[in-house]
N, C-alpha and C positions, 0 to 999 in steps of 0.2 A: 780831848778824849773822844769827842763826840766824833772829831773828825777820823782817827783814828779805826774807830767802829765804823765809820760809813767807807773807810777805804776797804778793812777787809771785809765786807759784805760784797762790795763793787768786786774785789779780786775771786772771792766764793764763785759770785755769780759769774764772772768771764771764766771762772776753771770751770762750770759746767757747762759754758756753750764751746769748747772747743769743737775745730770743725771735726766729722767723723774721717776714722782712717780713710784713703784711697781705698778702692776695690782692687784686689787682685784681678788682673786681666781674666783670668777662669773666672770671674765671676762675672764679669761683662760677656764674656761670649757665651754662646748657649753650648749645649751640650753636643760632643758628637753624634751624630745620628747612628745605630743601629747598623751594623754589616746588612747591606742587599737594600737598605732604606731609601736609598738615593736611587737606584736605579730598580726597583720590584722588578718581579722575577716575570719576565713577557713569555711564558710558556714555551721557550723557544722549542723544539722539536726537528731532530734531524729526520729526513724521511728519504727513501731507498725507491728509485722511482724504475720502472717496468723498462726504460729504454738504456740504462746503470747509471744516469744522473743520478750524484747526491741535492736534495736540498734543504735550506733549513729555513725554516716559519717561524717565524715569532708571533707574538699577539699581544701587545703593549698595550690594548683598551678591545672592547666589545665591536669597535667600530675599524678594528685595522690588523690589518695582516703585513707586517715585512717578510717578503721571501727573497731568498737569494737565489739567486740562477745564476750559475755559471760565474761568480763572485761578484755579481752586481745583485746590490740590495735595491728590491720594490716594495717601497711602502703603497700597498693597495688597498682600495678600502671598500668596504661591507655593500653588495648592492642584495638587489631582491631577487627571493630563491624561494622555491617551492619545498626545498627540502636541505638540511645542510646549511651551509654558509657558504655563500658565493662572495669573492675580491675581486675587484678591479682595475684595473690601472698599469699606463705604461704599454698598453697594447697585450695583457695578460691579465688570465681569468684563470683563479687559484679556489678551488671551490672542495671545500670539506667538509668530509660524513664525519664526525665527531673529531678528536684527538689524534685517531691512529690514519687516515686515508684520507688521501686529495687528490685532484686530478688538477695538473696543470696543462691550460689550453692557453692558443694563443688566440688575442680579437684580432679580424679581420678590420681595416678600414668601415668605421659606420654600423658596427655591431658593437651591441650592450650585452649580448648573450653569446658567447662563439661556437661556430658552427663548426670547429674546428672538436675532434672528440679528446685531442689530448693524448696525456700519456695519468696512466695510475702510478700513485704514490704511498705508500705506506711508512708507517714510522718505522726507523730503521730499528731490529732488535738492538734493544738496551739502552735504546735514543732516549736519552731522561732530558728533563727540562736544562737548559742552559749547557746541552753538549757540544765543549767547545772544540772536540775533535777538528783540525782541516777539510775544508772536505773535499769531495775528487775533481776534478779538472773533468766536464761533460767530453765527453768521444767527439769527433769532429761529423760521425754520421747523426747524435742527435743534436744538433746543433742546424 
């Protein structure tokens, strides 16, 4: 009898270590991220420039500006400016008074600063962040 009792105490105790169910796969992966999570919103801004170029800026960190000219994207980045925020890079100086106006100039060979005055740019009306309108094909005189 003794043996008896010590089998189902043995059997008691193995029905309470069964191993736990498997996870449901949702339970091992983490959660979807949030719509715009994955890629935050880089301010992008269409802008309407004095010569009928469209272009569009983005601002993906403090430190960087993508603009498109002419459907080639420049990631250029933050140099020193006495007013504004001045980009550099790629032979192009993308330099803006807040939000709404930029002026895009080109550098010269061996300029940090261009001597060149550009053309002005304003945000285009209605140009909201991430307007993914087309944009225009530059004229072949500003080019």
């Amino acid at each position: 009898m003794m043996r008896g009792a010590g089998l189902l105490i043995l059997a008691l105790a193995l029905a309470g270590c069964e191993p736990a169910a498997k996870p449901s796969m949702s339970a091992t992966r983490p959660p979807a991220p949030p719509a715009g999570a994955v890629n935050p919103d880089a301010g992008v801004r269409t802008y309407a420039c004095a010569d009928g170029r469209r272009v569009q800026a983005g601002y993906p960190d403090h430190d960087t500006a993508v603009v498109d000219v002419g459907g080639h994207a420049y990631p250029l980045k933050a140099a020193v400016s006495a007013d504004g925020v001045r980009y550099v890079g790629f032979g192009l100086q993308w330099w803006t008074k807040g939000m709404n106006e930029a002026r895009l100039s080109r550098l010269r060979d061996g300029e940090t600063v261009a001597s060149d005055p550009g053309v002005l740019c304003r945000a285009a009306p209605g140009a909201l962040p991430n307007d993914n309108r087309p944009m225009a094909k530059p004229s072949e005189e500003g080019t």
